[in-house]
C-alpha positions as CSV (number, residue, x, y, z in Angstrom):
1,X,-31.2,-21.8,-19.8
2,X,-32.0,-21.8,-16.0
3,X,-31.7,-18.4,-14.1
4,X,-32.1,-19.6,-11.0
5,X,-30.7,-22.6,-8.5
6,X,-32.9,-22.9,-5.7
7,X,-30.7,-24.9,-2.8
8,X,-33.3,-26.7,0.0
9,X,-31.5,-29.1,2.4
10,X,-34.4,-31.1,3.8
11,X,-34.0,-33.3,7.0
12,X,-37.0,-33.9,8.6
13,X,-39.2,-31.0,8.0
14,X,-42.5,-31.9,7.1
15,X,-44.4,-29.6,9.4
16,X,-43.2,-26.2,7.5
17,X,-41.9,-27.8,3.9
18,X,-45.3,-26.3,2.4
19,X,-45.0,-22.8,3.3
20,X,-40.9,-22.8,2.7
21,X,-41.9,-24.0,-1.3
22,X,-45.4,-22.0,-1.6
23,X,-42.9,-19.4,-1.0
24,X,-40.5,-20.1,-3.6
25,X,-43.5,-20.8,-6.0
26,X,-45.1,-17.1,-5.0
27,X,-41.8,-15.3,-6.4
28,X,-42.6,-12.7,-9.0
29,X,-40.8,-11.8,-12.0
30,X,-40.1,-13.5,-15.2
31,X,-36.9,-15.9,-15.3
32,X,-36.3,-19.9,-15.6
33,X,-35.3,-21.9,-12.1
34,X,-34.9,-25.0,-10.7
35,X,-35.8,-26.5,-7.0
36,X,-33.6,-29.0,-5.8
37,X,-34.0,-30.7,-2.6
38,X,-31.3,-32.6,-1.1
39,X,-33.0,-35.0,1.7
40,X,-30.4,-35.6,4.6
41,X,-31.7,-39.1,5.7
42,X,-34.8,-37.5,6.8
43,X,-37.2,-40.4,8.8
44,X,-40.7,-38.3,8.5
45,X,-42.6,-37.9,5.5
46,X,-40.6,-34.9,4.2
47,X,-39.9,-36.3,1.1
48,X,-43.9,-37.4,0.5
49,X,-44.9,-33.8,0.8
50,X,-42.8,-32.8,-2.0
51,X,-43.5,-35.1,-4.5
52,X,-47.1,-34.4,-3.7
53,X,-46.7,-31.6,-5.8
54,X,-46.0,-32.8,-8.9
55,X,-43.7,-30.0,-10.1
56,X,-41.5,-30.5,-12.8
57,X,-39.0,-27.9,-11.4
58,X,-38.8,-29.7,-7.8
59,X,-35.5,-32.1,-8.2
60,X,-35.1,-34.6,-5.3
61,X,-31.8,-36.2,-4.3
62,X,-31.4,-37.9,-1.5
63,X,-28.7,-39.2,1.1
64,X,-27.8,-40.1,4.3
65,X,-27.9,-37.7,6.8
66,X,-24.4,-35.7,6.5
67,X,-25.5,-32.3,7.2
68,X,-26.9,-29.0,5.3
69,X,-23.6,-27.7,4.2
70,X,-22.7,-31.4,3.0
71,X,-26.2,-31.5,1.4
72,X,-25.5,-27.8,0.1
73,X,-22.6,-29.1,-1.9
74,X,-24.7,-31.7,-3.4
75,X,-26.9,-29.5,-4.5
76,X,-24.4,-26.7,-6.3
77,X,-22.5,-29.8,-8.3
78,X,-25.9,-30.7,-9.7
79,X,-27.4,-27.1,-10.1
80,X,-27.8,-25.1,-13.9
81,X,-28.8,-22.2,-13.2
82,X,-26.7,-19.0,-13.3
83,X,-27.3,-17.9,-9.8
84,X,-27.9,-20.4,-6.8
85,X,-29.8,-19.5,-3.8
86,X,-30.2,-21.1,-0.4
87,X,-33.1,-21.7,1.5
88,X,-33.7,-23.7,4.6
89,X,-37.2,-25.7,4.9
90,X,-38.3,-24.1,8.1
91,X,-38.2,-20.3,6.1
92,X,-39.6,-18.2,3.4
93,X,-38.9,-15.8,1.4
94,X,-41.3,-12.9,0.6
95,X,-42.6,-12.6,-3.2
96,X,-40.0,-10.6,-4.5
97,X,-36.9,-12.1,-3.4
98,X,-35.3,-13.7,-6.9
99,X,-36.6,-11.1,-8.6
100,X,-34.4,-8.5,-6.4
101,X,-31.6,-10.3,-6.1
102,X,-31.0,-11.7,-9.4
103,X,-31.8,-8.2,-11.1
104,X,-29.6,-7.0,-8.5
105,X,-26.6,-9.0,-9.7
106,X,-27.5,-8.8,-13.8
107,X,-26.8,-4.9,-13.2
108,X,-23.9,-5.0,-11.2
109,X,-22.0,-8.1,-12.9
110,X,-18.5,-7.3,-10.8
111,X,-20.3,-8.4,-7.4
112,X,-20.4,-12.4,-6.6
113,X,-22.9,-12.2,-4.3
114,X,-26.1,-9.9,-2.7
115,X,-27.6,-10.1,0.2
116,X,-31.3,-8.8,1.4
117,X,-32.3,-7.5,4.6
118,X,-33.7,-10.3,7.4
119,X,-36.1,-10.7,10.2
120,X,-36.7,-13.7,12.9
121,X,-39.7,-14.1,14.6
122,X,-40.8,-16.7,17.4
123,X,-43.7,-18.5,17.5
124,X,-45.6,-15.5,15.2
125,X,-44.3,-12.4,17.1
126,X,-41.1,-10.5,16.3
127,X,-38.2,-11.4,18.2
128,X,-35.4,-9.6,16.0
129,X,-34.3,-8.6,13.1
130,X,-30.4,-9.9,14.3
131,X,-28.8,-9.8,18.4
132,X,-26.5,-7.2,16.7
133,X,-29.3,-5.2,15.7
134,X,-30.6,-5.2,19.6
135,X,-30.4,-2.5,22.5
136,X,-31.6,-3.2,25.6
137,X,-34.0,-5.8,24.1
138,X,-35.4,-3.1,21.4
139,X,-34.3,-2.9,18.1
140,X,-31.7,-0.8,16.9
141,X,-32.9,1.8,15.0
142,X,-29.6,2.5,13.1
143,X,-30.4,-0.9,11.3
144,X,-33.9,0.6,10.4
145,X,-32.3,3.8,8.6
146,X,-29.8,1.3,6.8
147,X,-32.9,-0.9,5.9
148,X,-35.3,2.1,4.6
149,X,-33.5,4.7,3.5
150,X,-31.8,3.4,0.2
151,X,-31.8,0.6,-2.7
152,X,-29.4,-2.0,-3.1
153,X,-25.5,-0.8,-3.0
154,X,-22.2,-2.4,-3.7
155,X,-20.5,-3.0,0.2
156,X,-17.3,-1.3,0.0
157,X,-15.6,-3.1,2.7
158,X,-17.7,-6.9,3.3
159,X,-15.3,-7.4,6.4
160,X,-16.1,-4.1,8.1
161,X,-20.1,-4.3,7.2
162,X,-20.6,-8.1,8.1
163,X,-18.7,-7.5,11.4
164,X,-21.0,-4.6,12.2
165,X,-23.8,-5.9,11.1
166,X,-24.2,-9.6,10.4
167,X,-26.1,-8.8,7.3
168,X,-25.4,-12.2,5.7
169,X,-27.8,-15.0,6.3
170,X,-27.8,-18.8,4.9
171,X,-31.2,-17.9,3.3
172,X,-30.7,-14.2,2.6
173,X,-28.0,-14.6,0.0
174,X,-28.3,-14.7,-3.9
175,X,-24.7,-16.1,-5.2
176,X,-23.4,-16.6,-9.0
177,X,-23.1,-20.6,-9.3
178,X,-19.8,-20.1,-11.2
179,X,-17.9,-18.7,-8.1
180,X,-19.7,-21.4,-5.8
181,X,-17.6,-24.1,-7.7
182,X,-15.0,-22.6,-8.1
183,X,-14.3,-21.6,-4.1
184,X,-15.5,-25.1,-3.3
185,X,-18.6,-24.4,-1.6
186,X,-19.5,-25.2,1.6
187,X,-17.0,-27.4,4.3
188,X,-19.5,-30.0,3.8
189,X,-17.8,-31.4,7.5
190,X,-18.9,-28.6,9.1
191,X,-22.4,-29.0,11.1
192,X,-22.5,-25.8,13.0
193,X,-21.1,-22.0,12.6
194,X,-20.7,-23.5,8.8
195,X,-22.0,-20.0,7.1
196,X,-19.8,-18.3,9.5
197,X,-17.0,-20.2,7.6
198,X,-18.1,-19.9,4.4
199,X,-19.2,-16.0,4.3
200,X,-15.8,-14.4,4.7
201,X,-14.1,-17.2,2.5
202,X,-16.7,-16.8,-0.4
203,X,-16.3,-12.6,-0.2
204,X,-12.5,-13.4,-1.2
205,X,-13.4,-13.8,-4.2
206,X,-15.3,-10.7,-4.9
207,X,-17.6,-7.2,-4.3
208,X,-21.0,-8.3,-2.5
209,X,-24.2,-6.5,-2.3
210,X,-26.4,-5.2,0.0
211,X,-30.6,-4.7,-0.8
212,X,-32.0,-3.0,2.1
213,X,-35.5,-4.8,2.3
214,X,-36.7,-7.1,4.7
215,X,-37.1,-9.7,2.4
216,X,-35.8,-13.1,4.0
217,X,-38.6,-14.8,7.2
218,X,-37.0,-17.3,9.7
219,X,-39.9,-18.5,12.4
220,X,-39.8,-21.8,12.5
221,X,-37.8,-22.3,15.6
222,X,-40.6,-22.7,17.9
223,X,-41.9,-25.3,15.6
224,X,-38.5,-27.0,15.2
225,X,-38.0,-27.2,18.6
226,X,-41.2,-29.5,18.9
227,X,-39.4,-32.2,17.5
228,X,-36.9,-32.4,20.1
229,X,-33.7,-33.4,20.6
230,X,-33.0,-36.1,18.3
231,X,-33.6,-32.9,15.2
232,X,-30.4,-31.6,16.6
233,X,-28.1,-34.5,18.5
234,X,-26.2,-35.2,15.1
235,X,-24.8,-31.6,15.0
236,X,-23.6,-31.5,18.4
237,X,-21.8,-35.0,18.1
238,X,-19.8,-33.3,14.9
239,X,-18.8,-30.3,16.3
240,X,-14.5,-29.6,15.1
241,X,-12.2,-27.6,17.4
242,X,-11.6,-24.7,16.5
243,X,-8.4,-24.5,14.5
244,X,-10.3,-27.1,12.0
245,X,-13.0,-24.9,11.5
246,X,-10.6,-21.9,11.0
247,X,-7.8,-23.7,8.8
248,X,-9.3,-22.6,5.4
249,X,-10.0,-18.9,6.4
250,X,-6.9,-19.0,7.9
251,X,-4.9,-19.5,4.7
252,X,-7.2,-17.5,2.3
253,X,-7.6,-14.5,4.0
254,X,-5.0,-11.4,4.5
255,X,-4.2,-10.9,8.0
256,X,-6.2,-7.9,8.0
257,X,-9.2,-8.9,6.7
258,X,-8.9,-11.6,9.6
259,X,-8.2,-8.7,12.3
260,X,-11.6,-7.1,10.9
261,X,-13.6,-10.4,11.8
262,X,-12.2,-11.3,15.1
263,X,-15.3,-10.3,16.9
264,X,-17.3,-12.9,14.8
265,X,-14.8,-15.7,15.8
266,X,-15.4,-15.3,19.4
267,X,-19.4,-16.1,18.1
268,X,-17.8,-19.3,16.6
269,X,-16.3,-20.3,19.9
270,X,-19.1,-20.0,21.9
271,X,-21.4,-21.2,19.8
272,X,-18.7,-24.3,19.1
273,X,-18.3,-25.1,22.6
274,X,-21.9,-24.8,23.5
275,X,-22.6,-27.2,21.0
276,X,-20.0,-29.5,22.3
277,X,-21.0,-29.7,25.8
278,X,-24.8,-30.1,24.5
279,X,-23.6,-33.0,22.6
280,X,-22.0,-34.4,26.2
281,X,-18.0,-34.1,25.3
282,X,-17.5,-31.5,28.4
283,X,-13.6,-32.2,27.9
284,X,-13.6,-30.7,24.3
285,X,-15.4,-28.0,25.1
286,X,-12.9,-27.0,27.8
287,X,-9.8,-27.9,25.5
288,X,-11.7,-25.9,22.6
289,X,-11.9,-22.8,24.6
290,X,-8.3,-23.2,26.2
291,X,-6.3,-23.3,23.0
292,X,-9.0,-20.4,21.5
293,X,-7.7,-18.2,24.8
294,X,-4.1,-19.1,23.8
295,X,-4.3,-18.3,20.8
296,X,-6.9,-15.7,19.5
297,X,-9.0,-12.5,20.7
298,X,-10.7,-13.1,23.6
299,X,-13.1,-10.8,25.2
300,X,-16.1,-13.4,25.7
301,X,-14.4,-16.6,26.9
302,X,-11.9,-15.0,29.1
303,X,-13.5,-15.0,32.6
304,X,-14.8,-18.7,31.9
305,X,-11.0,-19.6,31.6
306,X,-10.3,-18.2,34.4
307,X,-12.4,-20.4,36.5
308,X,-10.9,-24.0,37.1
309,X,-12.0,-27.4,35.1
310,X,-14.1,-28.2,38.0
311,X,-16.0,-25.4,37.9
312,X,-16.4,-25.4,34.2
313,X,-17.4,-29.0,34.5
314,X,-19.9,-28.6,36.8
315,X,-21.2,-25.6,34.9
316,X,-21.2,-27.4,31.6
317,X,-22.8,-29.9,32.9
318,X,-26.0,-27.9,34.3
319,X,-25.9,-25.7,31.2
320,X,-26.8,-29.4,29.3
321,X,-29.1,-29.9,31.1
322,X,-30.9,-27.2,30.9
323,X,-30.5,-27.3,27.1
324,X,-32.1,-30.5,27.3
325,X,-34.9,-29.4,29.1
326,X,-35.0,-26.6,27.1
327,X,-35.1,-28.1,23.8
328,X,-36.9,-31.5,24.4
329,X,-40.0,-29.3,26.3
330,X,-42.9,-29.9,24.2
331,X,-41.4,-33.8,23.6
332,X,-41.8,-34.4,27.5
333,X,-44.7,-32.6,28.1
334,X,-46.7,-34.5,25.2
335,X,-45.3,-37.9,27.0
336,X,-46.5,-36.6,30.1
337,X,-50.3,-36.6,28.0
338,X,-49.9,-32.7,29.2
339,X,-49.8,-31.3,25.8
């Protein structure tokens, strides 16, 4: 019997595939698992690298390039193991992160899900733990005393805690397979703000957990960004409106439970209609915000509605470019034989 589902969706990511399955191969404990990677039309030699190791355990399926939540799905319908587990290719885990989570969820068999504590860092320094966790570009100590100060405990309200804290990552979270296939999984339309979907409408279905260590690395933006703009350009092309991306929250959860998230959704929003104006469609963008302010809280987009399409135009379309810029850096400069 397999304890363990590993989930890696794996679209070109050769420069940090090693380290993320070193990592999963460093785990301690004593318990069966499975890898499988789910390549999403990846064009580099990703899929070289991990049949290179020769590892029994590593499954590879692969597909066109549909997204990681699509990719996701493929990877629960074909998984064994008891518990699945996500992990994206540019991450890690530290050594002790199965072992945590799964002993975590053997002793308390009424939660569906735990999560662990997280930390980002940019090109090797520490950027964050999460923006929710920042104060005046420090960390926020409180998140420290929730991190140190006690072991792993049953949340008593998920809505409440994820609002305040955000403690849920795609990578951080240890889930029992037989609730994954029986909520669905993963929109796998969804190319961005598709964990944001899928947290709250996964924790209807049950208690979660919380293990306050750090044991969950993401710091492989920097290198990501070195591949440019084509790594991202299919995302921003799929972006939905709004009421799309909220249609299955909106008839699974209570209308309180929704009340208690609505600061999240205005993350969706802006992080929707940022993606939609990187991707070029200026118009959606606008219309995305627009119905959002008609229709939902709104203390983040309001002055931007307030301005005219014009103005939002011409804004949108400087904020691209910068993007761009932005993103595509180390791609020009190395063009430009400066790097």
């Amino acid at each position: 019997m397999i304890d363990i589902s590993v989930i890696i969706p794996v679209y070109n990511a050769a420069p940090l595939i090693r380290r993320c399955l070193d990592s999963v191969l460093a785990q301690k404990g004593k318990y069966a698992y499975e890898v499988l990677l789910i390549d999403d039309g990846s064009t580099d030699d990703s899929v070289e690298i991990i049949k290179s190791y020769k590892n029994p355990k590593f499954k590879i399926f692969q597909q066109k390039n549909t997204g990681p939540a699509a990719a996701r799905n493929v990877g629960i319908t074909n998984a064994l193991g008891k518990y699945i587990a996500f992990l994206d290719a540019d991450d890690y885990w530290e050594d002790e992160y199965i072992e945590e989570t799964t002993n975590f969820l053997e002793e308390n068999r009424d939660c569906i899900a735990v999560t662990v504590g997280q930390k980002y860092l940019d090109n090797g320094h520490f950027l964050k733990v999460h923006p929710k966790f920042m104060q005046n570009n420090n960390v926020n100590f409180e998140y420290y005393e929730l991190i140190n100060i006690q072991r792993g405990f049953i949340i008593n309200d998920f809505y409440e805690f994820w609002t305040k804290w955000q403690h849920v990552g795609t990578c951080s979270t240890t889930m029992r397979r037989s609730v994954l296939l029986e909520s669905g999984g993963q929109r796998g339309g969804l190319r961005i703000c598709e964990d944001l979907e899928f947290w709250p409408y996964l924790a209807s279905w049950g208690k979660w957990g919380f293990i306050p260590r750090i044991l969950y690395i993401s710091d492989g933006g920097a290198i990501v960004r070195e591949q440019g703009w084509d790594k991202y350009v299919m995302r921003f092309k799929n972006v939905p409106m709004f009421d799309v991306w909220f249609s299955r929250l909106k008839h699974r959860l209570s209308n309180e439970q929704i009340d208690k998230i609505k600061p999240m959704l205005n993350d969706v929003i802006c992080g929707e209609s940022r993606a939609m104006i990187s991707g070029g469609d200026y118009k959606r963008s606008y219309e995305n915000l627009k119905f959002f302010y008609n229709n939902y809280p709104k203390p983040y987009p309001v002055k931007i509605m307030k301005v005219g399409r014009l103005v939002y135009y011409s804004y949108a379309i400087l904020w691209r470019f910068y993007q761009y810029l932005k993103i595509n850096r180390g791609v020009i400069l190395k063009k430009m034989h400066i790097r």
